[in-house]
N, C-alpha and C positions, 0 to 999 in steps of 0.2 A: 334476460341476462344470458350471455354467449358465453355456456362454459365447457368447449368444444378444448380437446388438449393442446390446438394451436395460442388458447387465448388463458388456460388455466396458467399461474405459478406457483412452481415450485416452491419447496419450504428451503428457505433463505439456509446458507450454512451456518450452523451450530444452532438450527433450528428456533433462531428468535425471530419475532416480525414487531417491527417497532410501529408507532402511531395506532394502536389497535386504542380502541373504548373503551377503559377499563373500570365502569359506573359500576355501583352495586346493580342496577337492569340489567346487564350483559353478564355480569358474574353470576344473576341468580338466574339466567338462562341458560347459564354455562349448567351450572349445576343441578337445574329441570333435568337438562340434556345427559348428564351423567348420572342421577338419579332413575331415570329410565331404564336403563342399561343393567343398573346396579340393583334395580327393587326385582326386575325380572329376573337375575339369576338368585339374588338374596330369597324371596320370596319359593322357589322353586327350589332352591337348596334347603330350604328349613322345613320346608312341606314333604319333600321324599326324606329326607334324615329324619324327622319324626317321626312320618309314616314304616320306614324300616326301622327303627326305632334306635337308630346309631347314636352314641355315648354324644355329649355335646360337643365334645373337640373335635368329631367326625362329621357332626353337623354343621358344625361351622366353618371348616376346611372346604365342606364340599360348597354352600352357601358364596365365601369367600370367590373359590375356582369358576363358579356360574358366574357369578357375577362379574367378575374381569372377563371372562367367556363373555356375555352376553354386552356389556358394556363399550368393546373395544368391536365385538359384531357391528353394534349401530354405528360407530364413529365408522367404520371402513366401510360399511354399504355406503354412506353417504359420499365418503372421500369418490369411491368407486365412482360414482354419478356424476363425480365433477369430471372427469376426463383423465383421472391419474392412475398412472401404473400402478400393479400391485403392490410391488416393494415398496415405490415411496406411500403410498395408501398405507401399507402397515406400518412403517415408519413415523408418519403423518400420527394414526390413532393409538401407538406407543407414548408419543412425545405431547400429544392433548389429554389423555386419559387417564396417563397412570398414575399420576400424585392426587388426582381427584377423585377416582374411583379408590385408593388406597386409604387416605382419608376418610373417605365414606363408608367403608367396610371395616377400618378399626373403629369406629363409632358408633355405627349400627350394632358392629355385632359386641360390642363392649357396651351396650345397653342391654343385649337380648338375655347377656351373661348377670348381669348384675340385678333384674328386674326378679324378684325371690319367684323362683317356679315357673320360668316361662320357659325354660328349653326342657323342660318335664312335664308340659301342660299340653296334653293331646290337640289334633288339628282340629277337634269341634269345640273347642275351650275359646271361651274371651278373652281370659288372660294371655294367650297363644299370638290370637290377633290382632289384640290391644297392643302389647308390647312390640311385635311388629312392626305395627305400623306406627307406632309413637319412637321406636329406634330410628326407623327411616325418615322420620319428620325431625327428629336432634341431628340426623347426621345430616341433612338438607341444612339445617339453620346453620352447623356447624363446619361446612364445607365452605359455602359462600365467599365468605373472606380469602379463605385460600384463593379460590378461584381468582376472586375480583384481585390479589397479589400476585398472583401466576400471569392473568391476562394483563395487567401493567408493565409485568415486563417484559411480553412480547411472548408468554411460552404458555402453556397449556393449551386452552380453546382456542386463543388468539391461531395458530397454527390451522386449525381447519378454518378458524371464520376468515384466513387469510385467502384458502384455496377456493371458496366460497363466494366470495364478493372480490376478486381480484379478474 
């Protein structure tokens, strides 16, 4: 595939791409893909806030900031590789990322809050990494959808799988 900036396109104005797949397969790939992003700052934000031992609202602020940190890192390395400039590249992993990784982080972390004794359960506790990863697995199922409605109508991931395969 020739994705050389003479052959890349740009993202459409007002940033919708129409004709995109919008299967529950392509949404739960959308959401693998923002899931990645999200577990590595989520998982990294709850491990140093524990370990410094910051109050839970500090834990999960920082959790939160990695995780759109790290989430919107992978979408724009990738944008990057296709041929596009930086600006539209941040624009690009703005207009794919932010309602799915936002989704995914009130979820996550409104499991992590609710689950009795997990944001007070040191980093060599089960219940620490039970709740973890059982937040990231609710916020996975419970992202999906969104996606699979966002890529329907041409905006979320549809946006880079547009840069991608065009």
């Amino acid at each position: 595939m020739d994705l050389s900036p003479s052959r890349v396109r740009h993202i459409p104005q007002g940033g919708i791409v129409p004709g995109m797949d919008a299967s529950w397969k392509t949404a739960a790939s959308a959401t693998l893909h923002c899931l990645t992003g999200c577990a590595i700052g989520e998982v990294l934000g709850m491990v140093v806030g524990t370990a410094l031992g910051l109050p839970a609202w500090g834990t999960v602020v920082l959790a939160v900031a990695l995780a759109f940190f790290f989430g919107y890192a992978l979408t724009l390395r990738g944008v990057l590789r296709a041929g596009v400039g930086f600006r539209v590249a941040v624009k690009t992993a703005l207009a794919a990322d932010t309602v799915s990784i936002l989704v995914m982080e009130v979820v996550d972390n409104a499991v992590m809050l609710v689950v009795p004794g997990a944001m007070d359960a040191g980093l060599a506790s089960a219940l620490f990494w039970g709740a973890l990863a059982f937040s990231l697995a609710v916020a996975f199922v419970l992202t999906v959808p969104v996606n699979r409605w966002l890529i329907a109508r041409g905006k979320g991931h549809a946006v880079v799988h547009h840069l991608h395969h065009h």
